[in-house]
C-alpha positions as CSV (number, residue, x, y, z in Angstrom):
1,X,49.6,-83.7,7.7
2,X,48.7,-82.6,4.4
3,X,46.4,-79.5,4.2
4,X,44.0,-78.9,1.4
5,X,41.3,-75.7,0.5
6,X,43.5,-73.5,3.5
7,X,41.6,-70.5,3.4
8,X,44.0,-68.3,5.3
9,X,47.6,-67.4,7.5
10,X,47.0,-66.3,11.1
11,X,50.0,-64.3,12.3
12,X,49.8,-64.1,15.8
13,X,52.0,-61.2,17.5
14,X,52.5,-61.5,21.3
15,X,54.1,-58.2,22.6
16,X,54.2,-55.4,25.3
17,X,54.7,-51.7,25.0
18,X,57.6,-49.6,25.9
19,X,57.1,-48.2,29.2
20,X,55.7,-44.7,29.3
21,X,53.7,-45.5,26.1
22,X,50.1,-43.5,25.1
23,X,47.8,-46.4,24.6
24,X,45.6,-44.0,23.4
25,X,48.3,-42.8,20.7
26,X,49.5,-46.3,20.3
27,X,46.0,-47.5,19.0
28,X,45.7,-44.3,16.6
29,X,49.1,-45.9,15.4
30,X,47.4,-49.7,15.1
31,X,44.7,-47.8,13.0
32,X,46.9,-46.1,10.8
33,X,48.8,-49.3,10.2
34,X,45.2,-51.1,9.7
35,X,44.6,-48.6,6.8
36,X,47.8,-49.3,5.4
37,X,47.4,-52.9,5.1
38,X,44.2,-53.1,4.2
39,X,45.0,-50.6,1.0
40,X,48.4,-51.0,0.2
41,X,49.4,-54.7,1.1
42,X,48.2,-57.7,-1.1
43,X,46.5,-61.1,0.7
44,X,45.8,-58.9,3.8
45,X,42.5,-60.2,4.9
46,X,41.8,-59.0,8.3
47,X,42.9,-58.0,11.8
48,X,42.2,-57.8,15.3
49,X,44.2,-56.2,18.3
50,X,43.7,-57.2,22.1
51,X,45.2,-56.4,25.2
52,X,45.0,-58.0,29.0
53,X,43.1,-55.9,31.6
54,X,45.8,-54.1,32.3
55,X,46.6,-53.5,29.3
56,X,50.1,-54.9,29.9
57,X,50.5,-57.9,27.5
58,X,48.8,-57.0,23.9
59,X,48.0,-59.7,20.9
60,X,48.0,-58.0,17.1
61,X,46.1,-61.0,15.0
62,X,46.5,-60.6,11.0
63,X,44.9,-62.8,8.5
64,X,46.5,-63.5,5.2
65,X,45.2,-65.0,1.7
66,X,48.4,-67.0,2.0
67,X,51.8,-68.2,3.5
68,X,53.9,-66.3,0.6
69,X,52.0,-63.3,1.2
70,X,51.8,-63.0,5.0
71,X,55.7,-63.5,4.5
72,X,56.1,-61.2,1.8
73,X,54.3,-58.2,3.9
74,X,57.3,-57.8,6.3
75,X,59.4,-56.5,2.9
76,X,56.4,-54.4,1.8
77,X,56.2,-53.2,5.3
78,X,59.9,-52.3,6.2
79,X,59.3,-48.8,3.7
80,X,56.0,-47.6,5.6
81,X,56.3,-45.2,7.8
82,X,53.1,-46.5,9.5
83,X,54.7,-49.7,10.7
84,X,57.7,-47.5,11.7
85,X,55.5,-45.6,13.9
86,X,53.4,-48.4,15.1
87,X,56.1,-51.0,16.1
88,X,58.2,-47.7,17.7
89,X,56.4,-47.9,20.9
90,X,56.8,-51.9,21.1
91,X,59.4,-53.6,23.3
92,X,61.3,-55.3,20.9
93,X,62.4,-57.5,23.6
94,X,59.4,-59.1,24.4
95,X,57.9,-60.2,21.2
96,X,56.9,-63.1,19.6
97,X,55.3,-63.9,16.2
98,X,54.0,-66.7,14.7
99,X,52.9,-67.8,11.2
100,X,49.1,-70.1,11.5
101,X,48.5,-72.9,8.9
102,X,44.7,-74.0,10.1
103,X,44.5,-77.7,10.4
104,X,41.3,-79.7,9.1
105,X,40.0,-81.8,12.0
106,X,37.3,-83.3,9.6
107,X,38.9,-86.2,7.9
C-alpha cells in the first residue's frame, strides 16, 4: 500500500526495568533524555512514556519527521551519555522496538 503526505514515524518501545530500579530516578533519566532529543536530535517531533499500574511493563512512544531520521537517531544517540544513563536501568532482555509508518484509511 502506497503511502502519501506521511506526516510522521511512531517508534514504539515495549520494555521493563531492571529489578531494584528507582522509578523515580529512572523518569529524571527519561527527562533528561527528552531534553536531549528535543535539542540535539534532528526530525524528533514528540514523546510520551507510560507504564502499567504496577509500573512493571513501561511503553517509551517517539515521533519522528521521518523514517531516515527516526533511524538515524540511534547513531546520534549511541555518543550521549543521556541515553547511556536512561537505557542503563532497562532490561535489555525484554525489549522490543518498533518503527510506525501510519496508514491512510481514507481512500
Amino acid at each position: 500500500m502506497e503511502q502519501r503526505n506521511q506526516q510522521y514515524v511512531m517508534e514504539l518501545v515495549l520494555f521493563e526495568l531492571k529489578e531494584g530500579t528507582d522509578k523515580l530516578r529512572f523518569c529524571e533519566a527519561a527527562t533528561a533524555l527528552s531534553e536531549v532529543l528535543e535539542t540535539r536530535v534532528a526530525g524528533f517531533k514528540g514523546r510520551t512514556l507510560l507504564h502499567t499500574s504496577d509500573e512493571i511493563q513501561w511503553t517509551d512512544i517517539i515521533y519522528w519527521t521521518d523514517m531516515d531520521k527516526a533511524l538515524a537517531a540511534m547513531g546520534q544517540l549511541k555518543s550521549e551519555p543521556a541515553f547511556h544513563h536512561f537505557v542503563s536501568m532497562i532490561d535489555g532482555l525484554e525489549i522490543i522496538q518498533r518503527h510506525l509508518i501510519p496508514t491512510n484509511l481514507s481512500m
